[in-house]
N, C-alpha and C positions, 0 to 999 in steps of 0.2 A: 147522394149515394144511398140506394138501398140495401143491396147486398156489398157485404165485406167480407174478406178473407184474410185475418188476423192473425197477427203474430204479435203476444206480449210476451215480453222479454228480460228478465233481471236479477239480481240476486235473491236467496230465497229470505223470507223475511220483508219482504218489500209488499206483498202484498199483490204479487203479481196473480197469482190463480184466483185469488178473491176478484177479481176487477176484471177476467176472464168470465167469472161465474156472473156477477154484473151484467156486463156485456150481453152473456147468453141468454140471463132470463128477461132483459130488458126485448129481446128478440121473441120471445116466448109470448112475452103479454103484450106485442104489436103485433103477434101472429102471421110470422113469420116462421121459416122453416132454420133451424140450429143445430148447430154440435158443438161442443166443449168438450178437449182434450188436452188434460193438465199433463204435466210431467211431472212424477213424484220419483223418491229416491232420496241420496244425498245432495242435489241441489235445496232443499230444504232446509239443511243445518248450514245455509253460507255459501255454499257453492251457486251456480248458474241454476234458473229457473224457466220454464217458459211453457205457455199454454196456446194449444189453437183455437180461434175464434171462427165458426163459421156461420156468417148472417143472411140468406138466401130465398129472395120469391119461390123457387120452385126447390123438392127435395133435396137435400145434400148429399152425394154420392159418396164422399170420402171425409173422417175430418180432418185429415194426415193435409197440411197446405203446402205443397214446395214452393210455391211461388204468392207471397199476402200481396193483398195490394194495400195493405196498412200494417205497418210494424211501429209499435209501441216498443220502446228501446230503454230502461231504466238503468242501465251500467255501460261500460264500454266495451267489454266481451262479448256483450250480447249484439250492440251497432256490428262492433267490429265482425261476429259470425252471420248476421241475415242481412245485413245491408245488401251486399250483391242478389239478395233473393228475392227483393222486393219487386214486383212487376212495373214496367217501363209507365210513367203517370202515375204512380202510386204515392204514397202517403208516410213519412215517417216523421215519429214524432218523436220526443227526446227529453232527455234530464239533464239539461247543460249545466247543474249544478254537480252534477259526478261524472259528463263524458267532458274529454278535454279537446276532444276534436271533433271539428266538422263535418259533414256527411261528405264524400267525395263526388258523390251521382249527381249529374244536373241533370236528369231525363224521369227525374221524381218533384213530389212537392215535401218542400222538409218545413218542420215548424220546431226550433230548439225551444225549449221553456223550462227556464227554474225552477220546474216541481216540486224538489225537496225544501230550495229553499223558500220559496214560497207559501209551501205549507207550514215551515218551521213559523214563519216570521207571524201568522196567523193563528198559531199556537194549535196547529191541527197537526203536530211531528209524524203521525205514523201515515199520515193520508197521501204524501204527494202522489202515490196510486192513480189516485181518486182526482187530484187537478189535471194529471194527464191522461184521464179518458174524458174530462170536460174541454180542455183544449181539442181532443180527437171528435170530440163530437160536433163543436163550434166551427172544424176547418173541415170537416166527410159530410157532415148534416146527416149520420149513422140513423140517429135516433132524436127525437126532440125531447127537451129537458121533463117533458112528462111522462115520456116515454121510458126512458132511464128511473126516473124517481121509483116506476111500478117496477125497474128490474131489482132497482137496489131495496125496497121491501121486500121482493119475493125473497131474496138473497142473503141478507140481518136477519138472522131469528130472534123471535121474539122475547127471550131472556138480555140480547144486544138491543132492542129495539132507541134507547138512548142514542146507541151511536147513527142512526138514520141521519138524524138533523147537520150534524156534524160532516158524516159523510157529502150530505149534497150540497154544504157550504164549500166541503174543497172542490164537487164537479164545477159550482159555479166561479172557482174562485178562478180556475182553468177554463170554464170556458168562454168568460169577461178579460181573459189576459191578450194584450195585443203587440204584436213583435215588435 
């Protein structure tokens, strides 16, 4: 898959707009065409969060998505509101360490994975983010793990630069995890 039309999705604090911004500039430096559209406000202090991704060979007309064909889901409020929006063969991927239930759609590809706990048990606590855009990249083929490394430098400023390494042990930790 080249182009994608993303939906992350989760409480704020989770790291989900970082991993939106990821995503985009890893789009950036494959030269591709992008938009990134976070939602700020009060899902930031704890409430719901969510950012649109859009990854595309030719211009991007809108970044507003009604319809991803990849939804990245890191809580169950967030499954539970874009699960129906996800377009028919599409892609959602999931925190089965904080949603307690199963996607309901069989006319999609679903991939659940213990991001959070995964990252915990790896001593990377704040990244599970970061394991579930490696798992999304391992099951879309979005971008190749080179490709992503150039978004997530663009993306780490250079006073963070430490946490690079770190960062792309949880892509890889997600994207070596197999159901």
């Amino acid at each position: 898959m080249k182009n994608g039309k993303i939906i992350l999705a989760g409480f704020g604090g989770q790291g989900i707009l970082f991993a939106g911004k990821v995503l985009a500039y890893s789009g950036l430096k494959a030269e591709r065409e992008v938009s990134w559209l976070p939602s700020y406000g009060p899902e930031m202090r704890g409430g719901t969060a969510n950012c649109h991704v859009v990854v595309s060979d030719a211009p991007v007309g809108s970044p507003i998505i009604p319809n991803p064909n990849i939804l990245i889901a890191m809580n169950r409020p967030s499954l539970d509101k874009f699960e129906e929006l996800v377009d028919k063969d599409g892609y959602i991927v999931y925190d089965s360490s904080l949603i307690d239930r199963e996607v309901e759609r069989k006319d999609i590809k679903v991939f659940p994975i213990p991001a959070t706990q995964m990252a915990m048990e790896a001593g990377l606590d704040s990244l599970a983010n970061m394991v579930i855009v490696g798992k999304v990249l391992k099951e879309t083929g979005l971008y190749t793990l080179e490709e992503i490394t150039k978004g997530l430098e663009k993306s780490v400023p250079p006073t963070k630069a430490t946490l690079l390494e770190k960062n792309m042990q949880a892509i890889k930790l997600g994207y070596e995890y197999e159901l």
